[in-house]
N, C-alpha and C positions, 0 to 999 in steps of 0.2 A: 733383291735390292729394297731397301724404307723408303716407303713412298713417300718420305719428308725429305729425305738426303740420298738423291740416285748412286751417289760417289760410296756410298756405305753400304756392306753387305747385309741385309736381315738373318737377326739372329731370332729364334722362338724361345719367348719367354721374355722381351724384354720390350720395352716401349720408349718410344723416341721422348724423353728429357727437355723439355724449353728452356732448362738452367743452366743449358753446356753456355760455356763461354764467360756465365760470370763468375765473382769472385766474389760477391756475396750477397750469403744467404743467412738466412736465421737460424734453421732448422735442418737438418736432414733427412729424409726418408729414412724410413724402417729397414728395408734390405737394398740395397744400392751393390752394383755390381760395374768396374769397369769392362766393357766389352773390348777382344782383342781390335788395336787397330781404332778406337775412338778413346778420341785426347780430352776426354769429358766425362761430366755425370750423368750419369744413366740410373731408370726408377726402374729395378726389379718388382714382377708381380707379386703383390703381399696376399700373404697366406689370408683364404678363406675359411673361417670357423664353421662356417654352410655346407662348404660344399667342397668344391674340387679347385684346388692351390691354384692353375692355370689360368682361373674365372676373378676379372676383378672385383664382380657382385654376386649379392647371394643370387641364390639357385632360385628361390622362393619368390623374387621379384622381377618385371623385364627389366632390361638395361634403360638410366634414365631416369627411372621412377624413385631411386632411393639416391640419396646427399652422399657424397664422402667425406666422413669425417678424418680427420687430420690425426695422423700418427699421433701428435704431442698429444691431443686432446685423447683418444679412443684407447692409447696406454700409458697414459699420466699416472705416477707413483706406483707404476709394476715392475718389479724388479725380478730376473731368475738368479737365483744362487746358485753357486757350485763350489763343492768343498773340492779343493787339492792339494799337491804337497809339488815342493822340487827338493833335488839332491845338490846342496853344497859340498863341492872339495875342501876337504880342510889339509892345508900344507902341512902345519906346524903342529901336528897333536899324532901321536904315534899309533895311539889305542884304536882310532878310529880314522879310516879314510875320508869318510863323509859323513853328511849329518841329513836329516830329514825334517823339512821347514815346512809348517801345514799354512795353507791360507785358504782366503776366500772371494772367489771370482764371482762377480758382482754383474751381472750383463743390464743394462737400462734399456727397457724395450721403446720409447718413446724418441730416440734416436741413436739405436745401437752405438752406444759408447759404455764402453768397461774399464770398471775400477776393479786393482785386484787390492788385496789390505790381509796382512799379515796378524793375528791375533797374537795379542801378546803374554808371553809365557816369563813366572819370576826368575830371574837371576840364570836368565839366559846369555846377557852379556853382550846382545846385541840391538841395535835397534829397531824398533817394528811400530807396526803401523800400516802405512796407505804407502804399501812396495808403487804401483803404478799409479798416475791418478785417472781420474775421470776422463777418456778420450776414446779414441775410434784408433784401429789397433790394426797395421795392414799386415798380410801375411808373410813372411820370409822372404828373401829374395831365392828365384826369381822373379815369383809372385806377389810384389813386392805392391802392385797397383793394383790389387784388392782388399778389401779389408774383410774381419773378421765377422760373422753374421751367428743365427741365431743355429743356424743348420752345422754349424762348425762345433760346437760346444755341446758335448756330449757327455755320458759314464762314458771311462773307458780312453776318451779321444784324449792325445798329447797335444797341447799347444804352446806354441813356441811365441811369446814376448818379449822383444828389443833381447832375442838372443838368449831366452833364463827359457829352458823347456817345463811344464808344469802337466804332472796328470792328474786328470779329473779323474777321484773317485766317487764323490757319492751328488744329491742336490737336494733340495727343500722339497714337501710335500708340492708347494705352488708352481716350481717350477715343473718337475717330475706332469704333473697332471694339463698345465700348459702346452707340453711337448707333444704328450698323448693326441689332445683334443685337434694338434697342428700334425695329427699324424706322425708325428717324427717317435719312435721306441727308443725308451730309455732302460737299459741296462740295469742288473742288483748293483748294488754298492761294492765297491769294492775296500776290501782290508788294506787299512797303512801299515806299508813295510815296516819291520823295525829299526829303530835307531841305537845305530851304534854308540853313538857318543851321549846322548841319555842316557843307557845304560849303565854305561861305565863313571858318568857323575852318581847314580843313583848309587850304584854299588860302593863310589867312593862313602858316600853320605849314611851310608849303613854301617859302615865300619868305625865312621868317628864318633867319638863317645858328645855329649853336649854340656857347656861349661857349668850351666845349671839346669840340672835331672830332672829336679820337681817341674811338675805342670802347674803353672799358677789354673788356680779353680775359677771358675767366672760364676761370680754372684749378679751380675747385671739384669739378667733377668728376673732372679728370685726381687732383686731391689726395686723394680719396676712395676712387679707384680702385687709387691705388697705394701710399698710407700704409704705412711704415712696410717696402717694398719698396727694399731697395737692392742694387746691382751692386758686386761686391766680386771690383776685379782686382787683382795683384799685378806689380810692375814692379820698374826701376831706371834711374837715371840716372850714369851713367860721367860723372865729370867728374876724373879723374886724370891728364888731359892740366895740369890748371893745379897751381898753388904748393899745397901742404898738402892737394890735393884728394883726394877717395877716392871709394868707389863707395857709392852711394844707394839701401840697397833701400825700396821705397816700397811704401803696399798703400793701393792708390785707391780709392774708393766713389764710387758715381754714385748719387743716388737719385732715383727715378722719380718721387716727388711731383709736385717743383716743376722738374727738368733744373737740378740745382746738382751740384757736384763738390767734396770736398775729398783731401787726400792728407795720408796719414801716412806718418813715416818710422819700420823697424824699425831700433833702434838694438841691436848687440849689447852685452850684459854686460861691464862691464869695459872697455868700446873708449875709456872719455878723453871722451865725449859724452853729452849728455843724452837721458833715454828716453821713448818719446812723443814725438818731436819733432811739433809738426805743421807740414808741410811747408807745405801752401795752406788756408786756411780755407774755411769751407763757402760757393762760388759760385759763380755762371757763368762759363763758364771761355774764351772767346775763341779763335777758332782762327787768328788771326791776330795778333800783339801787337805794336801799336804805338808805345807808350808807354802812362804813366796819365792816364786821360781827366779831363779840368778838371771844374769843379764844372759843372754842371749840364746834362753832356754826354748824360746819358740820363733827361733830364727826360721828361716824357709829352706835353708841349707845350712851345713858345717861347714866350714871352712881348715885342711886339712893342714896346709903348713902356707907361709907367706915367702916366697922369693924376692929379693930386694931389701930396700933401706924402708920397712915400715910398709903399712896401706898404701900409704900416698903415692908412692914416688916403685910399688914394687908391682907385682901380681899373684895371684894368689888360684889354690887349686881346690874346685868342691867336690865334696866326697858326695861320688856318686851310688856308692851301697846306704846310705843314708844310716852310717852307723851310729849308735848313740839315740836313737831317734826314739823319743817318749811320747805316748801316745796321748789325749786327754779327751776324757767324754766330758762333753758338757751337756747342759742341762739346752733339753727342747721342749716345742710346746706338747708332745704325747707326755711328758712327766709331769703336768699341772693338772690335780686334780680338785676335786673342793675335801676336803677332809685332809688330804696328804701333805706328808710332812717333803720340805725339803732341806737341803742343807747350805746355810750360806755360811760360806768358810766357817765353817764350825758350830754355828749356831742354827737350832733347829727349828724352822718357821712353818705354822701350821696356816695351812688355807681353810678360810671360812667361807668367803664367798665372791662372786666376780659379776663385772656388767653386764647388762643386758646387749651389748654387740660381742660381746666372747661368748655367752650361751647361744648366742644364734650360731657364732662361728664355729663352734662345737657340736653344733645340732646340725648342721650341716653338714662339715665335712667327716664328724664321726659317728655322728646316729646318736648323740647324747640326751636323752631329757631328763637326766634327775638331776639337778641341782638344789638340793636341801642345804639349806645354810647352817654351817654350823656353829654352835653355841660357843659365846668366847667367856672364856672362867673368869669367875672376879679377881677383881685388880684391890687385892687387899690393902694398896700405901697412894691407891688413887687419892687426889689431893681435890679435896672439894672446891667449885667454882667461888671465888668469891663473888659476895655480892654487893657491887656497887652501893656505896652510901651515899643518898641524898645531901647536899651541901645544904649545913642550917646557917638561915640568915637572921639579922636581926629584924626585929619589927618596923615595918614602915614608918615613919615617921610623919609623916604627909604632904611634904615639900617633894616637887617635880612628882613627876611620873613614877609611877612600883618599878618600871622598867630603868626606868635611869638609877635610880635608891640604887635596886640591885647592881646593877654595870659597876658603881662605885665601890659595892661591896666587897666585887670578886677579885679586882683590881687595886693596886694603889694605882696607877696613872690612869684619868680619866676614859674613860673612851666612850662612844656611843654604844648606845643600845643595839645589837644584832639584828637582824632583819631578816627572816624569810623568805628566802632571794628566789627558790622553787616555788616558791606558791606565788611570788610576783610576776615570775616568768610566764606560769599558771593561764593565769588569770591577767595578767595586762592588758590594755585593749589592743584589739587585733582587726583593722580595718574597720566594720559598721559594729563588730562585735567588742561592745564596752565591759560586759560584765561587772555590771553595775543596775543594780535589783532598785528599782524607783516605786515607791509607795504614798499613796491620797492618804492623809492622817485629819483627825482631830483631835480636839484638845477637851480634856477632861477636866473643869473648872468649876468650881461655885462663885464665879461673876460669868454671867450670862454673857458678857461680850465676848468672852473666851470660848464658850463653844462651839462660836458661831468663825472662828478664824482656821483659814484651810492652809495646808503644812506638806510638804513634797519631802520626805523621808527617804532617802539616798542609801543604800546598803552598798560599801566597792566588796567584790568577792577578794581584790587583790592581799588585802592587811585587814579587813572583818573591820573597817573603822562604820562613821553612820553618821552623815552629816543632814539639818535639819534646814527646810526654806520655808520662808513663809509668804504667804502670795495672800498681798491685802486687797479687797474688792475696794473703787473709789470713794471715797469720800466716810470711808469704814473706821478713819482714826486711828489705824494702823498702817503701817509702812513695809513695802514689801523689799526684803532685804536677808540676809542670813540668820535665821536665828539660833543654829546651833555652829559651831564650826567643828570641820573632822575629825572625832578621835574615835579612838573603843571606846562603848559604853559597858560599863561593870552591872552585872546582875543585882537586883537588887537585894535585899536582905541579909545582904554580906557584913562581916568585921572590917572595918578600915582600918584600922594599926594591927597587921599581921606580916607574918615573915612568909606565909605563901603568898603565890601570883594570884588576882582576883579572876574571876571567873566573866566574860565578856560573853554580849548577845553573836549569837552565832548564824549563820544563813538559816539552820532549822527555825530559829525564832521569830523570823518573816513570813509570814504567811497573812491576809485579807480576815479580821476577823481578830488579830492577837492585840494583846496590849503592852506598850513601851513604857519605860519611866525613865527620862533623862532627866536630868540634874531637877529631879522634885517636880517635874511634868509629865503628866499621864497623856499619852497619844493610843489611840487606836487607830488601828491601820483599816479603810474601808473600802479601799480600790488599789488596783497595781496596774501599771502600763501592760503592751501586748508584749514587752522583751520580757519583762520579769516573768509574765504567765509562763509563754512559751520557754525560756530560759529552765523554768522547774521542772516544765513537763519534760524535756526534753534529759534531766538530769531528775528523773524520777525515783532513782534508786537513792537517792542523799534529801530527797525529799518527800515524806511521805503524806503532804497534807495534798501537794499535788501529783502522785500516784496514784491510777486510776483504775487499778488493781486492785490497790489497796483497801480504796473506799469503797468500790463498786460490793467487793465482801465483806466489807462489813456492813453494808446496805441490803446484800442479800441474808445474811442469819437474820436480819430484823427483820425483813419481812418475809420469810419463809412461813412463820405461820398465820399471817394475816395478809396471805398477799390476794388471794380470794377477793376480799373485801377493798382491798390498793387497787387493783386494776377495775374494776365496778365504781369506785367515787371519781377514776380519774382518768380512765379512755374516754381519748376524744371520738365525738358523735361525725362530725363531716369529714374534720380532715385529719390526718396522720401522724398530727403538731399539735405541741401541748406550750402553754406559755411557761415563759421561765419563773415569775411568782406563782403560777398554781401549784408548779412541782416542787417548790420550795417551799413554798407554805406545810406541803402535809408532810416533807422530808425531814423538816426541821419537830415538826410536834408529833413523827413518828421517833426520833432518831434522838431527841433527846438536847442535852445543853452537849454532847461530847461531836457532834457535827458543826463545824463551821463552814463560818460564809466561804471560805476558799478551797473546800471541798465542794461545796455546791455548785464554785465558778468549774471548777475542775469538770462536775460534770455536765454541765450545760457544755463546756468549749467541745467535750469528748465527742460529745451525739447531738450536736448543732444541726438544725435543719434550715440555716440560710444559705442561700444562693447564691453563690459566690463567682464571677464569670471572670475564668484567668484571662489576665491580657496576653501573655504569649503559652500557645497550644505548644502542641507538639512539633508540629508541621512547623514553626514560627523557631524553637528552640532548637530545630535542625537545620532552618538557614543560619541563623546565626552562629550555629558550630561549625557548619561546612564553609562560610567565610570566613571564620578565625584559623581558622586548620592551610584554608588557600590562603591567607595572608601569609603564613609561615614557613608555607612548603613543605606541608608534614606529611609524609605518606608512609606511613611504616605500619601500616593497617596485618600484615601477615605476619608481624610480630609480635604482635597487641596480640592475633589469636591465638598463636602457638603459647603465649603464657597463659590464653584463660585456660586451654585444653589440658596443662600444665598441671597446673594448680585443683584444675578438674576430675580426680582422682577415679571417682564413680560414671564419668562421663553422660552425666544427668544432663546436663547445659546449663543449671544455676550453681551461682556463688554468692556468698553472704555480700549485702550492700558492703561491707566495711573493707574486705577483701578485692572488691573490685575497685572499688575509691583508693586504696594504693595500690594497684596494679597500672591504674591510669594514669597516676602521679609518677609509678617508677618508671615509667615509659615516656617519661617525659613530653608529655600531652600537651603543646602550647596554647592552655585554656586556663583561664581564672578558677578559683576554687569553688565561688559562688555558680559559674555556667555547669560546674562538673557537677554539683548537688539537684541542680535544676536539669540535666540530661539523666542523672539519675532516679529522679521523682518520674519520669515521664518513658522510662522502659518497665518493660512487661515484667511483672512479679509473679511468683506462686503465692499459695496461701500464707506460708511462711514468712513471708519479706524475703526471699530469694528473690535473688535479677536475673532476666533468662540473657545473658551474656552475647548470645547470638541474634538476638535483636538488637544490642549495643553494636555489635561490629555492624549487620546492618545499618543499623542509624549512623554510622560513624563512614558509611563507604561511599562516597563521591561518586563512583560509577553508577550505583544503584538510584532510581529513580532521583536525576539530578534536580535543582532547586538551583532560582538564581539567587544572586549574590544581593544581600540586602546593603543598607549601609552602617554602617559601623554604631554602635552603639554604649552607653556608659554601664558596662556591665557590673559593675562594683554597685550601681544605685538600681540602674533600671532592673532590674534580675534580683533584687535584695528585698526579703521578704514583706518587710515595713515599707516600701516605695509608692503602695500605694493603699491609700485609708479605707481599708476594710470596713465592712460594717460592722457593730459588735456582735463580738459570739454569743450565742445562750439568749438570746430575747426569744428564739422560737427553741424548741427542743424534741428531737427525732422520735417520739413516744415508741415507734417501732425497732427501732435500734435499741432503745434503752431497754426494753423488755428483752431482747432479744440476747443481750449481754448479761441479764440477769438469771434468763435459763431456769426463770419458776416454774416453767409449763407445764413442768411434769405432776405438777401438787392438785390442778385439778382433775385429776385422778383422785385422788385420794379422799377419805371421807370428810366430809365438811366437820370443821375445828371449831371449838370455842369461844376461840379469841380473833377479836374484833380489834377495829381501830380506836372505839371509844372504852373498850377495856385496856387499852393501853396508854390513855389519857389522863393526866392527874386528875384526883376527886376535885367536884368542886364543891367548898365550904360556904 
């Protein structure tokens, strides 16, 4: 008797159920058995993976000590497979009695419920799918108040669902090894019977012929694989044997997609011919040419006779022996060679030479390395370039502008003058950046009051014009107001009544030191603001009074052989520092009248030894990024590195400043131009001016030692290099640096020279 229910007999192996009576529950037990004579659910003892099936706990632990976890949880998404098949009657088909339908019994171990599902086979005719669905499956009547468990499903075993018998032949590695470990032996697989009625459709389908024989070829891959790859050779075809003929230079492309070919021809400038020609359009290109093939000569099938009123309305039969059928070689990329001739419909085109992505592609896939280019023969009726003639104008006359005269010239209806709209775009000002060259002038007079009046000389880079100011001191009897207004100034020396454009002062003509002549007044230029210095320096290749290359050698041949005696009149005794007139003094009466004063600024700014304390460090210029970055919510920091790694070829960690400065821009950095120039003065360089990139991402990473949030600031002024008034450069001068850029050292080795500083100094009379 169960010591819970005296009225019920104990059966072993089963344990008394607390859920008889209701009627709902969520979940099911794993193996649930109704017992004979009890009108309820009952929990079968679930298989131990430990130990012995009988035992609710492992072996390994006493009772108590270990949790039970819950079917759903302990076999959630495990499933056993089991391949089977059943036998359908078929009434109505003579050939075959039955037919053999494979499926797949699905067991859920998480609440023993089975799905069986039929896999679906083409143009079977019936519908398949999910035969049973997901549920708990009892056994035949009269066994009708059990259900199907995990011990019932076997190789081998038949089971019977809502009536349809199915036998298991084979099941999944998973489940096969699940059975094992539950003790339970599972069976070899067993063979599916054959099918009759398969059979005899297949045999049908063997017999009938198909309406069209040809296999279409599938180029999808080859298309896939070579998209957008084309061979690009260079040739010609000499046909100056016939009337008016000349020579053909051609540039062919093959492309690997689909094996088409078209050819273009380069036509030169001026030759009487049109440009672009294209010579064959894009196709297969025939290595044989026998005329143009008729209409339907490379159909995919013949067509043998037509039944009915016409195409439209009949049907028609293809020949299946593909008789008639012409074959065509066409030309592929193994026939391009460099020297080889090919044949395009008739004419014979010689290959001289191909790109450098076809010599790879050929080095590649066929071991090729000679490509010797070959010589193309002269074009005996080539037709020489003409050459453009200069439009002669008449002579100026001297009313408006040379620019206007001319407009008038070329034109009857008036128009303005043209304008240099790139070079305005250029050079227009761009936030603090004017480009606009400002220079201290004086005036070269024989009345003394004129010498004495000081002149603000304006150079725009945008149109090269050069307007003049003049700033009167009080009570000086002059008035401070515009004294030139802006136009080009003409070079002096020049013809005025002539039919060429005159010759204007150009940016080289600015420089601290030079002399102007506007309209009959001689200015010399004797100081220039910090934008103009800087502005040169920084565009030192179009400027060479302040390139510091430039001058530094030619500073060095002059003193190579008197430098002995240079560093002995002019190393300083205490400190490091030499004044900017001492080193000017003997620079100038070594160096000559071809040295000027804005070479000399050039190099005092160079090798400056003032002390200059930045108002914002480093530390300063990475709160202010790490706030503008959290203003915006920028965090795409793992994508900024995967471009520099990118871009990082050698994987050194540096990149050229200029290459990182658009990298940060194309990454759309929400940071002013000015914060990005000043984050980049303040990351780690090589000797080269390389930026170690991986200190950028540091600097740039939030996580990394964080920094609070400063307040906002006018980064366009505060961060902009003039914001705050520098001392001037070159009052002191680095004497150790300057030597050190001049790299004489090595002369005192050598044996002492003849020439002196005073043998290099004019006689005196």
């Amino acid at each position: 008797m169960c010591a819970r229910c005296p009225d019920l007999p104990f059966l072993p192996g089963f344990t008394f159920n607390p859920m008889i009576g209701k009627t709902n529950f969520k979940r099911a037990p794993l193996f649930d058995y109704i017992a004979p004579g009890v009108p309820g659910l009952v929990e079968r003892v679930k298989p131990n993976m430990l130990g012995c099936l009988s035992d609710r706990y492992p072996s390994l632990f006493p009772r108590g000590e270990v949790p039970e976890i819950p079917t759903w949880i302990a076999f959630d998404k495990q499933i056993l497979r089991f391949e089977a098949f059943f036998k359908e009657t078929l009434q109505e088909f003579k050939n075959a009695a039955f037919q053999i339908r494979k499926v797949r019994i699905l067991f859920f171990l998480e609440d023993a419920t089975i799905q069986v599902m039929e896999p679906k086979v083409d143009n079977s005719g019936i519908p398949q799918g999910t035969l049973i669905s997901r549920q708990r499956i009892r056994f035949p009547a009269p066994m009708d108040a059990n259900f199907y468990d995990i011990v019932d499903l076997n190789v081998g075993n038949e089971v019977e669902f809502f009536g349809r018998v199915f036998k298991i032949i084979d099941c999944d590695r998973f489940t096969r090894n699940f059975l094992n470990r539950c003790g339970i032996a599972v069976p070899d697989p067993i063979n599916t019977p054959g099918d009759p009625y398969l059979e005899h459709r297949s045999h049908e389908s063997d017999t009938m012929l198909p309406r069209k024989p040809r296999k279409k070829i599938d180029t999808l891959g080859q298309f896939l694989a070579n998209d957008r790859k084309v061979l690009r050779f260079y040739g010609y075809w000499d046909d100056q044997e016939t009337d008016f003929g000349y020579l053909h230079y051609l540039e062919i492309h093959y492309y690997l997609a689909d094996d088409t070919i078209d050819i273009k021809e380069n036509v030169v400038d001026s030759a009487g011919r049109d440009n672009s020609f294209v010579f064959m359009r894009r196709a297969k290109m025939p290595k044989v040419y026998k005329g143009l093939p008729g209409p339907g000569a490379h159909s995919p099938f013949t067509v043998l006779n037509v039944l009915g009123p016409g195409l439209q309305g009949g049907r028609y039969i293809a020949d299946t022996l593909d008789c008639g059928t012409e074959h065509v070689d066409y030309y592929k990329e193994q026939d391009f060679t460099i020297g080889g001739v090919i044949n395009v419909f008739g004419r014979k085109v010689v290959i001289t030479d191909c790109d450098p992505f076809t010599k790879e592609y050929y080095r590649i896939k066929y071991g090729i390395d000679d490509f010797t280019t070959v010589p193309t023969p002269v074009d005996l009726q080539k037709v020489p370039c003409r050459v453009e003639q200069k439009r002669e104008l008449p002579p100026w006359n001297g009313y408006g502008s040379f620019e206007d005269s001319a407009q008038n010239c070329v034109t009857v209806e008036p128009k303005a003058p043209h304008r240099d709209f790139k070079k305005f775009l250029k050079f227009d000002k761009v936030g603090l950046d004017s480009h606009v060259l400002r220079f201290e002038a004086r005036m070269f007079s024989k009345v003394p009051e004129n010498c004495s009046r000081i002149f603000i000389i304006s150079y725009y880079l945008s149109d090269d014009t050069i307007s003049v100011f003049e700033i009167a001191p009080r009570n000086s009897g002059f008035q401070t107001s515009e004294f030139f207004r802006r136009a080009p100034i003409k070079l002096p020396g020049q013809p005025t009544f002539t039919s060429n454009p005159p010759e204007c002062y150009s940016p080289q003509h600015m420089f601290v030191g030079a002399t102007l002549a506007i309209n009959s007044f001689e200015f010399v230029l004797i100081d220039a603001d910090d934008y103009a210095l800087r502005y040169m320096e920084l565009n030192a290749e179009e400027y060479p009074k302040a390139n510091i290359r430039i001058i530094m050698d030619k500073v060095r041949e002059i003193l190579r052989p008197i430098y002995k005696d240079f560093v002995a009149e002019n190393m300083p005794s205490e400190t490091p520092v030499i004044t900017y007139a001492k080193l000017r003094d003997k620079l100038c009466r070594v160096m000559g009248h071809d040295f000027t004063e804005h070479e000399m600024i050039t190099i005092a700014r160079a090798f400056s030894a003032n002390c200059v304390e930045e108002k914002y460090d480093r530390e300063a210029i990475r709160a202010i990024t790490l706030t503008e970055l959290k203003r915006y919510l920028w965090d795409d920091l793992e994508r900024l590195t995967e471009y520099f790694i990118k871009r990082d070829h050698h994987r050194s960690g540096l990149l050229p400043r200029q290459e990182v400065y658009t990298l940060l821009r194309g990454c759309r950095l929400p940071l002013d131009k000015v914060l990005i120039e000043r984050i980049l003065s303040v990351i780690k360089k090589d000797e080269y001016g390389n930026l170690d990139y991986h200190d950028l991402v540091r600097f740039l990473d939030r996580s990394r030692c964080p920094l609070s949030d400063v307040v906002p600031i006018n980064i366009k002024y505060d961060l902009w290099w003039g914001s705050e008034r520098d001392p001037k450069a070159g009052t002191l001068i680095n004497w150790c640096e300057f030597n050190k850029y001049l790299d004489l050292e090595k002369t005192f080795a050598e044996p002492p020279g003849k020439s002196t500083l005073e043998a290099l100094e004019p006689p005196k009379h």
